[in-house]
N, C-alpha and C positions, 0 to 999 in steps of 0.2 A: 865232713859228713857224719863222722861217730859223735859228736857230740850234739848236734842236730837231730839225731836220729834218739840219743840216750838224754835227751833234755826234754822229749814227747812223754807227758806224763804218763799214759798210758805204759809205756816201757822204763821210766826209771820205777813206776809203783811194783813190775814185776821182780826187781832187784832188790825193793825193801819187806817184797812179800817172802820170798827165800829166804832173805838173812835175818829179819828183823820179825817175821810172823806179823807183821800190821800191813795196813791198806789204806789208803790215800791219807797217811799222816806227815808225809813231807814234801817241803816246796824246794826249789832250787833259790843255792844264797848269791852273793856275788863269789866269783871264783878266785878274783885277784887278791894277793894278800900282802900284809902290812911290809914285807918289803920288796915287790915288785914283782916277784913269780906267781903264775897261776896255776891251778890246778885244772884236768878238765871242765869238771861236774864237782860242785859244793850243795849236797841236801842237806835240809837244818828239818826239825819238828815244826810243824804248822803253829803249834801254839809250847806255848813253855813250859805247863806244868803237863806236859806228856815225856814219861822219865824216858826219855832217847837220845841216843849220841848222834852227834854230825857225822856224814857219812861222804869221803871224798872217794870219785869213781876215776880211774884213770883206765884208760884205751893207748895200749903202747906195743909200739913194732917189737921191742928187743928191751927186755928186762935183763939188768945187768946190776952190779954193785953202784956203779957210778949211779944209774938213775934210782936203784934203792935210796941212795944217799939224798937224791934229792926228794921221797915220797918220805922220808922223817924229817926233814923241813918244812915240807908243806902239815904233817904231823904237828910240828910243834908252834906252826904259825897257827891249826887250828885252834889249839888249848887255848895259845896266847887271845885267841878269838874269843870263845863261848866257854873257855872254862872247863871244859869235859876232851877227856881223850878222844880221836875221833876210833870210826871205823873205815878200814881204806880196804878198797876191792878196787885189784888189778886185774884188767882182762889184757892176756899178752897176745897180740896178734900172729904173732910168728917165732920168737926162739927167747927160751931162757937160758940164762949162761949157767952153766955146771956150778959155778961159787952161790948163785940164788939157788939153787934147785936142790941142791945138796943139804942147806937149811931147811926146806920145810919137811912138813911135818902131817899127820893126819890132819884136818877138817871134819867138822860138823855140819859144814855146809855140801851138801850137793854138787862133786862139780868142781870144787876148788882143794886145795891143800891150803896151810898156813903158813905163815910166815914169823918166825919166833916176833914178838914186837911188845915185850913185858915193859919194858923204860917208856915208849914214844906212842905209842895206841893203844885202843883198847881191843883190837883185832886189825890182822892184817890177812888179807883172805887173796888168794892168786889162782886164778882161772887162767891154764890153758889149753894149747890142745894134751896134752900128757896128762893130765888131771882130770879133763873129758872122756879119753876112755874107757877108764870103769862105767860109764851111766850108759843107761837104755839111748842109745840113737835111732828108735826106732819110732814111727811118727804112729802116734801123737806125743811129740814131745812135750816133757815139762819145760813152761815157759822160759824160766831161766837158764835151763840147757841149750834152747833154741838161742837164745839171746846171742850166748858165746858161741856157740857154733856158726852164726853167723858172722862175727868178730873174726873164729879164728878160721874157719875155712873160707873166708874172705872170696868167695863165689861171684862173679861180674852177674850172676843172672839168675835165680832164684830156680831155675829150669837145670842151671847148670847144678841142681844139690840133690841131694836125695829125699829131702821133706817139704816138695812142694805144695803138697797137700794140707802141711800143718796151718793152722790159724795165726799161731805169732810168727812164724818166718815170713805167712806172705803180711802180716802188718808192717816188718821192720825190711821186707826192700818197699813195701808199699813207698815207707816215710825215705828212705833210700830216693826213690825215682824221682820221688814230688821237690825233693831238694834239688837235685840234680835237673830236673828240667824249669825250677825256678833261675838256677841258672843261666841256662841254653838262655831263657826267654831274653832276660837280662843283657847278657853280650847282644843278641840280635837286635835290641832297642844300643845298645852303646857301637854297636858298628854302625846302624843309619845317622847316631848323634854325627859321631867323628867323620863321615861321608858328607855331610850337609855341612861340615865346619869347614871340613877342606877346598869345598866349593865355594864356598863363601871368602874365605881366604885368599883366592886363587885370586878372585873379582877383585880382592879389597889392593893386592899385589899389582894388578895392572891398574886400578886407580891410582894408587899410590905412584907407580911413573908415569900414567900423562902426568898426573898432579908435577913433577918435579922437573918432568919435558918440556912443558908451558909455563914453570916455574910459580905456580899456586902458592897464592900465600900461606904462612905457617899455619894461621887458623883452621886452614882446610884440610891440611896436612894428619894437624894434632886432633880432629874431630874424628877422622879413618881410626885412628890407632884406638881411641878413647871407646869407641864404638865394639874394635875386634879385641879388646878387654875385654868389655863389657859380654858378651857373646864366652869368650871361654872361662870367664866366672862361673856362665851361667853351667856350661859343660860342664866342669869342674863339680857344682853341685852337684848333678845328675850323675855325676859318674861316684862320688863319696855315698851317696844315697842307696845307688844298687851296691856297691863292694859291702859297706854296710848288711844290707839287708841278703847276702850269702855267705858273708863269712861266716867263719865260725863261733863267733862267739855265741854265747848261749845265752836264751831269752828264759825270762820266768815264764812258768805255765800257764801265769794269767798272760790277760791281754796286756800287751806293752805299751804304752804311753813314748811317742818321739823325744827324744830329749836332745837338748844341744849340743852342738859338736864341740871337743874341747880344742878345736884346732884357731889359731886364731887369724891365721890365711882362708880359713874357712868363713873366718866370723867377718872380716875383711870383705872379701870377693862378695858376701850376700849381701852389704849392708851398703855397697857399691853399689848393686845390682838394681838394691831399692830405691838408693837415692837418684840412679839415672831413671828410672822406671816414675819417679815422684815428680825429677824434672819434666818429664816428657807429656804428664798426666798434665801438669799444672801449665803448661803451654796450650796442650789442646783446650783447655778450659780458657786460658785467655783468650786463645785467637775466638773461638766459638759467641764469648762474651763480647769481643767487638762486633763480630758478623751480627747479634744480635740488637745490636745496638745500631746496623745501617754501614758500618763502615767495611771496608773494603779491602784497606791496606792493613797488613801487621805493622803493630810497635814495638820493634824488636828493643829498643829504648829502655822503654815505660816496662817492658815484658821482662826485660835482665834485670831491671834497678828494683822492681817489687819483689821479683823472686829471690834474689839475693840478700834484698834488705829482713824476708820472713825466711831465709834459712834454707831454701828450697836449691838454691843453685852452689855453684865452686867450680863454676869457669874463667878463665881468664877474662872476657872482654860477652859481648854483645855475640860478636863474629862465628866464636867457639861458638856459644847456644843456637843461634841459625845453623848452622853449617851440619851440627847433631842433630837437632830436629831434621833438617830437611832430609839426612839422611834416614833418620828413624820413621819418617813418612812412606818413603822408598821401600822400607824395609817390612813392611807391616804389610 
């Protein structure tokens, strides 16, 4: 939710209006870096010859040595990036350990204290609640007071705070809720998937032993199974698609463009999904073309030896493709 919430431009602009005195001059970068750790939030300058550093935002339960250790590697993977020291603003959600806290130092910034960081940035700035103290909590807050106060009085309900009334706290549970109930929705469309799978399932279960009770041939058999593949592929998409579109990674502030999955069980199951869906298209089209034609019967023959022979099929026999169709007729 915190990086969702601090990747709404509206609210990362309130973080580089405090620190940085500018307004809508940066976008968010990718956060992952050259050797495999991410950061939360990576802002760069929108354009290049605007003289500003990269600025990584991190949201953390428990600042401690350990995870300092890790915010000057993500430091020095930025350099290694864009060539300039960054600026790193820690907001700590709940406790810093006496070995961080005993280091800093006054601020310039509103809000926060600093963090010696001469070698690895060019500012290390920590917001938390002991740093929030000294400022006015009195509403109407300054934006970026509001920000962390949110962070760090980590309040379930915006009723539950004392600055209900201010403008940016109710924006930042506004973007809070709307997350949070894109969720909800989500699970409620992946409980009726997995509800209708299991029904379906149950059906293909008791087919599958008359099939072995009457003792059905294999083709009949292998068509069931190919089928209830075919079906939790399709699951499998819609389920990588909503996780996706909640988790937490962070989008840019423009609009996102889908991009491919790097999964290649992913890349698998749809291309599966397509070619049964391609078989199934190119059958109804044949048989439609004999009806058209006066005839009556299928040629399930003529119908496997052309499909096969233009790439459309990779069934074992004739039998398989009847047996699929007929069930995919059923199923429709």
């Amino acid at each position: 939710m915190a990086k969702r919430v601090i990747s709404n431009p509206a609210v990362f602009n309130i973080i580089t209006r405090h620190i940085l005195n500018c307004n809508n001059d940066y976008d968010i970068d990718n956060c992952e870096w050259s050797d495999g750790s991410r950061s939360d939030i990576v802002l760069v300058p929108k354009a290049t010859t605007l003289d500003l550093p990269p600025l990584i935002i991190e949201i953390q339960q428990r600042v401690d040595v350990k995870f300092m250790k890790r915010v000057i590697k993500y430091a020095l993977e930025a350099y290694k990036r864009y060539q300039r020291d960054p600026i790193i603003l820690i907001i700590c959600v709940n406790t810093v350990h006496d070995d961080v806290m005993t280091l800093s130092q006054p601020s310039d910034v509103t809000g926060c204290v600093d963090i010696p960081c001469a070698l690895w940035a060019s500012k290390c700035i920590l917001a938390c609640d002991e740093s929030l103290k000294s400022c006015n909590q009195v509403t109407p807050l300054q934006p970026f007071i509001s920000l962390c106060l949110f962070f760090t009085k980590n309040a379930p309900s915006i009723n539950d705070t004392c600055w209900s009334t201010d403008t940016t706290m109710q924006l930042l549970y506004g973007l809070a809720k709307d997350h949070y109930d894109s969720i909800i929705d989500n699970e409620q469309h992946l409980y009726e998937a997995l509800q209708q799978t299991i029904e379906e399932q149950q059906r293909e279960y008791d087919s599958l032993r008359d099939m072995i009770a009457r003792q059905a041939p294999m083709n009949e058999l292998e068509s069931i199974i190919i089928i209830a593949q075919e079906r939790n592929a399709t699951l499998k998409r819609k389920y990588d698609q909503m996780t996706s579109s909640t988790s937490d990674e962070v989008p840019s502030s423009d609009q996102i463009q889908p991009q491919p999955s790097n999964s290649t069980n992913t890349k698998v199951e749809s291309q599966s999904e397509t070619m049964f869906q391609r078989a199934m298209a190119y059958v109804d089209d044949f048989a439609e073309k004999r009806r058209s034609k006066g005839y009556t019967q299928m040629d399930w023959v003529t119908c496997y030896n052309e499909g096969t022979k233009a790439g459309i099929f990779d069934y074992k026999n004739k039998d398989v493709l009847r047996s699929l169709y007929t069930r995919y007729t059923k199923d429709k």
